[in-house]
N, CA, C and O atoms as a DFTB+ gen file, in Angstrom:
316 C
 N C O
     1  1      99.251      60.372     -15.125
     2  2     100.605      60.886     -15.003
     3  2     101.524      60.041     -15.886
     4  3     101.531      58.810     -15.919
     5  1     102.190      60.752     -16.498
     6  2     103.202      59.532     -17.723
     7  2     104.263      59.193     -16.478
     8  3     104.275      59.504     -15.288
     9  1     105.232      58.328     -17.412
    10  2     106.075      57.452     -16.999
    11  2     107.268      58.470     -16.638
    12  3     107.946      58.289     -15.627
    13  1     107.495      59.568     -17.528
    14  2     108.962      60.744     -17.004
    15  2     108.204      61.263     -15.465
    16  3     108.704      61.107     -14.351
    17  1     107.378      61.666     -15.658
    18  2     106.535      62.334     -14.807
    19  2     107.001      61.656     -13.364
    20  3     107.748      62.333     -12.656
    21  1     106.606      60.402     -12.924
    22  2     106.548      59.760     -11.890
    23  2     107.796      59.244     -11.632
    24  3     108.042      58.944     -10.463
    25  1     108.749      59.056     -12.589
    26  2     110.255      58.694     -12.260
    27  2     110.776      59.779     -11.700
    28  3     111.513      59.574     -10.735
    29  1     110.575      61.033     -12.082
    30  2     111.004      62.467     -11.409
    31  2     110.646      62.335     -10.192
    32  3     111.601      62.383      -9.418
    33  1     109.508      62.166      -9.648
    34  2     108.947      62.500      -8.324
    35  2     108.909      61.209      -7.432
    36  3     108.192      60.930      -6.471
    37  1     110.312      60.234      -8.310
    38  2     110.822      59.453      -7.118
    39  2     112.113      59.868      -6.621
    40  3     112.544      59.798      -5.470
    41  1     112.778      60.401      -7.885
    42  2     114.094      60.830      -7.771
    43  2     114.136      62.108      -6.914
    44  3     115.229      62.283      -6.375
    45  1     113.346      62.898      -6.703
    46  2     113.464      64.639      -6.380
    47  2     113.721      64.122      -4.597
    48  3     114.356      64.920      -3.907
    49  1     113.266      62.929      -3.986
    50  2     113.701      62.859      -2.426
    51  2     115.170      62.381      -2.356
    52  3     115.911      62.445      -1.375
    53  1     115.500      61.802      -3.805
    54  2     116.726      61.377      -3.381
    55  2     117.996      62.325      -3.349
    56  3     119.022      62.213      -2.677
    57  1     117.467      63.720      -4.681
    58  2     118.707      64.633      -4.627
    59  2     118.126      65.443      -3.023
    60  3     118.619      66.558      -2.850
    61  1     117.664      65.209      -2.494
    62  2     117.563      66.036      -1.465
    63  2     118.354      65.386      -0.279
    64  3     118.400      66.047       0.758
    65  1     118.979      64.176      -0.309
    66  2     119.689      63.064       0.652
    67  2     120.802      63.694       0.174
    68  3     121.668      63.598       1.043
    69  1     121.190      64.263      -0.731
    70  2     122.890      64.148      -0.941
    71  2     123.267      65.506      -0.531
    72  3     122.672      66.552      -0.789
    73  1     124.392      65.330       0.176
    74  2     124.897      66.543       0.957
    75  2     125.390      67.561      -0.329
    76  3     125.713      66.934      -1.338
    77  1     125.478      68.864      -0.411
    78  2     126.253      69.172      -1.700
    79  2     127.649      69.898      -1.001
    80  3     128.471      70.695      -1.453
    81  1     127.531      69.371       0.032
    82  2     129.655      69.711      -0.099
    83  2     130.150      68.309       0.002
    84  3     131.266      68.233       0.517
    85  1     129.561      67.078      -0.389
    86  2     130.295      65.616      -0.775
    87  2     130.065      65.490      -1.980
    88  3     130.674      64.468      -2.296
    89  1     129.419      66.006      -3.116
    90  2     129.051      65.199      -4.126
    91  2     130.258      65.036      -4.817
    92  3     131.081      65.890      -4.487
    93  1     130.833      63.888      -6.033
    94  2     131.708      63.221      -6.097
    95  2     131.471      62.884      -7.643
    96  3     130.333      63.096      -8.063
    97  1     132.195      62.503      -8.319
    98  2     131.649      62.233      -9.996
    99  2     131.493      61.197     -10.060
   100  3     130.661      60.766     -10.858
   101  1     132.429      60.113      -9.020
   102  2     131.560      58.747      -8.931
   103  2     132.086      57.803      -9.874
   104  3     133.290      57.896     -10.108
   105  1     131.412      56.889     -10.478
   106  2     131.889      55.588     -11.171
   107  2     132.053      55.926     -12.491
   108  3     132.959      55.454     -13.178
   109  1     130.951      56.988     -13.033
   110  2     130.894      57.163     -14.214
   111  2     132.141      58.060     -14.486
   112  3     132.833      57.746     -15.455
   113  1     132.506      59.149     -13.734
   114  2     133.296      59.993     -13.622
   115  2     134.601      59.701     -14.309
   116  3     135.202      60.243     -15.236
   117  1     134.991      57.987     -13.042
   118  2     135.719      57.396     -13.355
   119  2     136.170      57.235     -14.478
   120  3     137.198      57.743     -14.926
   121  1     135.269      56.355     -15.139
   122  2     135.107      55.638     -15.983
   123  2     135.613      56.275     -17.648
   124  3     136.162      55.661     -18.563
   125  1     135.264      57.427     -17.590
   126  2     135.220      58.747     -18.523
   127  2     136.630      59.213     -18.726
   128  3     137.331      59.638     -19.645
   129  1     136.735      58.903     -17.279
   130  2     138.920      59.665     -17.471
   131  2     139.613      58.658     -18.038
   132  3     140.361      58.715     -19.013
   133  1     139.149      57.185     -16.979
   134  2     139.574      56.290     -17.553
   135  2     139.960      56.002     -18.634
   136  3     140.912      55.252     -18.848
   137  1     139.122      56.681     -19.673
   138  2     138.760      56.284     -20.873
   139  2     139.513      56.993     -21.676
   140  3     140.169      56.555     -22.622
   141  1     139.399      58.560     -21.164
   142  2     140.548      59.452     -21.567
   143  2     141.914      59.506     -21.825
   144  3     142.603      59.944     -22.747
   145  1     142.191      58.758     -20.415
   146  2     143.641      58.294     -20.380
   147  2     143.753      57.359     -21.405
   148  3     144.314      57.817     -22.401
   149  1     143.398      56.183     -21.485
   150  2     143.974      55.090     -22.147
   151  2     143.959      55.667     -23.858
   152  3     144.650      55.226     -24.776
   153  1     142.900      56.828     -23.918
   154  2     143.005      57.156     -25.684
   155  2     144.361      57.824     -25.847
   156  3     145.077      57.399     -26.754
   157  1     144.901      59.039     -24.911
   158  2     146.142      59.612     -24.832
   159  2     147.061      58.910     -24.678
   160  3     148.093      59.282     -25.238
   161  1     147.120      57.568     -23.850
   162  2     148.362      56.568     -23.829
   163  2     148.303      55.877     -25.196
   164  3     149.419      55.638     -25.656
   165  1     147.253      55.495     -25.962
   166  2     147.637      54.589     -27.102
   167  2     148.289      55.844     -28.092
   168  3     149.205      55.553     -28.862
   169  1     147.856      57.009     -28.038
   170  2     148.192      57.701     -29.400
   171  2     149.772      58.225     -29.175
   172  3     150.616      58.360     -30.061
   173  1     149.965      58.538     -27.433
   174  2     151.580      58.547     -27.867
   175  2     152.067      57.525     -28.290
   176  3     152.980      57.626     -29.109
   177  1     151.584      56.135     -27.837
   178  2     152.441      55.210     -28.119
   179  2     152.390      55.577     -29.710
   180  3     153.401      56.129     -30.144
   181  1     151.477      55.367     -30.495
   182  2     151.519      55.230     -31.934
   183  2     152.320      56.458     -32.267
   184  3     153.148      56.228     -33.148
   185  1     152.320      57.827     -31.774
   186  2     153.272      58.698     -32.344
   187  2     154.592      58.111     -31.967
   188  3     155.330      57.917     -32.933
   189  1     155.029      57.809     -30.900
   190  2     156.381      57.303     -30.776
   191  2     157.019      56.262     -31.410
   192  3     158.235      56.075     -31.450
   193  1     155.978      55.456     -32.002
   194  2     156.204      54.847     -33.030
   195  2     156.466      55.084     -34.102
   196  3     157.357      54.508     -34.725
   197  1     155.671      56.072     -34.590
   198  2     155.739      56.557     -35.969
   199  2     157.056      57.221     -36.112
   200  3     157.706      57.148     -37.155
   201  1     157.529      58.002     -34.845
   202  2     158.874      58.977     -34.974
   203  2     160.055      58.101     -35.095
   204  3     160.936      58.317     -35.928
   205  1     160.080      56.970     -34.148
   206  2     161.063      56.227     -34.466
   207  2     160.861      55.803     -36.052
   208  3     162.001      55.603     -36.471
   209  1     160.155      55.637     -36.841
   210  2     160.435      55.198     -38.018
   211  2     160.743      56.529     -38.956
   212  3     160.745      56.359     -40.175
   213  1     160.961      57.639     -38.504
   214  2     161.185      58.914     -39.440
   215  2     162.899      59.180     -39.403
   216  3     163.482      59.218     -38.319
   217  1     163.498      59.326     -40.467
   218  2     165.124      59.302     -41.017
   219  2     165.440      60.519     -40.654
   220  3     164.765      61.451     -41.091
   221  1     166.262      60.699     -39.997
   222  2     166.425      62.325     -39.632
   223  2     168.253      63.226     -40.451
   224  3     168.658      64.375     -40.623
   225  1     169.003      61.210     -40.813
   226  2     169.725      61.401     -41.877
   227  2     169.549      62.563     -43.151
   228  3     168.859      62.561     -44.171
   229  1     170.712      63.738     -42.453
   230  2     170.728      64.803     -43.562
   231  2     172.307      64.216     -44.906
   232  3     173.282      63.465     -44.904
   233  1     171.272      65.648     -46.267
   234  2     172.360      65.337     -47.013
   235  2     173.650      66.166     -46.563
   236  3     173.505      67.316     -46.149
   237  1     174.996      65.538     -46.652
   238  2     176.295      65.882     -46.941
   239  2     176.134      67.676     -47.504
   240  3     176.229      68.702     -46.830
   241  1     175.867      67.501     -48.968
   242  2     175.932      68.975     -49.265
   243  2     174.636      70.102     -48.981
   244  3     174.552      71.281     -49.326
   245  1     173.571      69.145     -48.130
   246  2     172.715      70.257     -47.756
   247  2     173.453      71.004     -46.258
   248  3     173.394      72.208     -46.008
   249  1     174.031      70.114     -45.517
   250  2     174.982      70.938     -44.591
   251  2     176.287      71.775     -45.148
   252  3     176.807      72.651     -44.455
   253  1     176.659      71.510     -46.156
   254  2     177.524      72.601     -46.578
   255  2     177.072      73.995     -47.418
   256  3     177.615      74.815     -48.157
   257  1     175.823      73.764     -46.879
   258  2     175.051      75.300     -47.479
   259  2     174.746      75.069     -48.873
   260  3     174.029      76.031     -49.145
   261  1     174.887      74.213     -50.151
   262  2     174.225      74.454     -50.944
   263  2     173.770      73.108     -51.304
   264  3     174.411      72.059     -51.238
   265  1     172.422      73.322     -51.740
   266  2     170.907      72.359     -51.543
   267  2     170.924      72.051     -52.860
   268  3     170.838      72.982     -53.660
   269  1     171.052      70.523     -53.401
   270  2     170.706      69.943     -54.572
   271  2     170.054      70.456     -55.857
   272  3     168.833      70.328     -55.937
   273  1     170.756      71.055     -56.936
   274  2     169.538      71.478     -57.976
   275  2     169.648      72.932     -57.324
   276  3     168.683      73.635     -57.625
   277  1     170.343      73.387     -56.721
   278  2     169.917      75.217     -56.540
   279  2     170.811      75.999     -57.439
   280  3     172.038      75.921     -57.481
   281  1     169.895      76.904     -58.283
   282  2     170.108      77.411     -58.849
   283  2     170.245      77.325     -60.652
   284  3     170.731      78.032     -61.535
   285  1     169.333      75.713     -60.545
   286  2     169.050      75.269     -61.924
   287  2     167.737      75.443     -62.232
   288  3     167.188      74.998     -63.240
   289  1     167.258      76.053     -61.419
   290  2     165.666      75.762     -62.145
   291  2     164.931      76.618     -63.214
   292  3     164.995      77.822     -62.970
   293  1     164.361      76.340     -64.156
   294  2     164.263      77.275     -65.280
   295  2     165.225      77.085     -66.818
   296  3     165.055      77.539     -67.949
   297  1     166.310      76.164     -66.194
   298  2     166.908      76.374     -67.098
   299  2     166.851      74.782     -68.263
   300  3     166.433      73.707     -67.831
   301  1     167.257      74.929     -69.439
   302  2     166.942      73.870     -70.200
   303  2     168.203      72.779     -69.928
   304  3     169.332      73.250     -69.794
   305  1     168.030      71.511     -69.859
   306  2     169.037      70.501     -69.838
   307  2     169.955      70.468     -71.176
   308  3     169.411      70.685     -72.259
   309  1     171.070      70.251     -71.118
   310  2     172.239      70.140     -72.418
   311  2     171.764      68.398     -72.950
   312  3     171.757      67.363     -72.284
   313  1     171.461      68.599     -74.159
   314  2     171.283      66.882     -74.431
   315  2     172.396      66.595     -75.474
   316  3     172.561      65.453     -75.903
């Protein structure tokens, strides 16, 4: 009998001990969210970081409706 073989047919009395309206995800379960969480807490932090460093300072004449250079393009410069 190999070695999977006989590890199975120690384990098969033990899933038969566990009730199946308690089973529970347990340590590993834990461990997994755990893990989850802390990746979602570092990356807001780093986005909230990153946003605070983004300029949200608009131009003067882009709020007065006309946008830098509009309506020059195509055309040749006067030298």
């Amino acid at each position: 009998m190999s070695s999977t073989g006989l590890a199975m047919t120690h384990l098969v009395p033990l899933a038969k001990e566990l009730d199946e309206n308690k089973v529970t995800p347990g340590v590993l379960g834990f461990i997994v969210f755990a893990v989850m969480a802390a990746g979602v807490w570092l990356l807001m932090k780093s986005m909230n970081r990153h946003m605070n460093r983004v300029n949200f300072e608009e131009n003067p004449a882009a709020t007065a409706g006309s946008a830098p250079g509009a309506g020059t393009a195509g055309t040749p410069k006067a030298e």
